[in-house]
N, C-alpha and C positions, 0 to 999 in steps of 0.2 A: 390763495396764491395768485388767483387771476387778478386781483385787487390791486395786491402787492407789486404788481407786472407794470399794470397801466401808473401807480404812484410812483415807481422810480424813476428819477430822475435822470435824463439823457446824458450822455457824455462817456467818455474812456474811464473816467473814475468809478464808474457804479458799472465795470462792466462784467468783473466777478461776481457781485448781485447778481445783474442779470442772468446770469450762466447759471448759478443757483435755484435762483425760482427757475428757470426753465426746465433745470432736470427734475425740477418738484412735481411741477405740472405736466410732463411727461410719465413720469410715475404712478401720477395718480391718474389719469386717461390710461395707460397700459394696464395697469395693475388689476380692473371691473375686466377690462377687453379678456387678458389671459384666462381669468376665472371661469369666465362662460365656457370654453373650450374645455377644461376639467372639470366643471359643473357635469356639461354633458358626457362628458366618460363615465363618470362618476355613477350616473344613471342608471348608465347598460351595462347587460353581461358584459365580462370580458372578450367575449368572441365577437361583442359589434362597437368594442371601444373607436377602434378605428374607424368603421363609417360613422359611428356618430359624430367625432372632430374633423370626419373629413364634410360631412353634410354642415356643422357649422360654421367651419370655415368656408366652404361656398355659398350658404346665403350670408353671411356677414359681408361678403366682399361683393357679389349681387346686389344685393339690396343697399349695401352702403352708397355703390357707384350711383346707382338707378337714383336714390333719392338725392344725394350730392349731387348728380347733375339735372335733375328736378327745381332742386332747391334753389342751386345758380341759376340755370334759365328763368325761374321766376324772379328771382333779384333783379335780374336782367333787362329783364322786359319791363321790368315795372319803377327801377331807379337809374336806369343806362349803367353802362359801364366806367369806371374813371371817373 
């Protein structure tokens, strides 16, 4: 899909395309994302369902930030900005 993304062609006429592949590509990045959260229910008793999606919901969003702004300050500094 991401292939698909960068080969279409620019303009107002392929702009249903692109609205296509985007909700495709949005689908399949949310799609692994929601799993891990019922993965881990799935896990545990009933009685620690909920701390377990609430623990992965806070390091997912923890650790996401941490490493996305990890990630960019090293792009950063090492290709400038712009």
């Amino acid at each position: 899909l991401l292939a698909a993304y960068w080969f279409v062609p620019s303009g107002p006429d392929y702009m249903v395309l692109d609205f296509i592949i985007l909700i495709g590509l949005g689908a399949a990045i949310y799609g692994p994302v929601m799993m891990v959260g019922l993965y881990a229910m799935e896990l545990v008793p009933k009685a620690a369902a909920g701390a377990a999606s609430g623990l992965t919901g806070t390091f997912s969003y923890v650790g996401g930030a941490t490493i996305a702004t990890l990630v960019i300050g090293i792009v950063i500094d090492n290709f400038g900005w712009g």
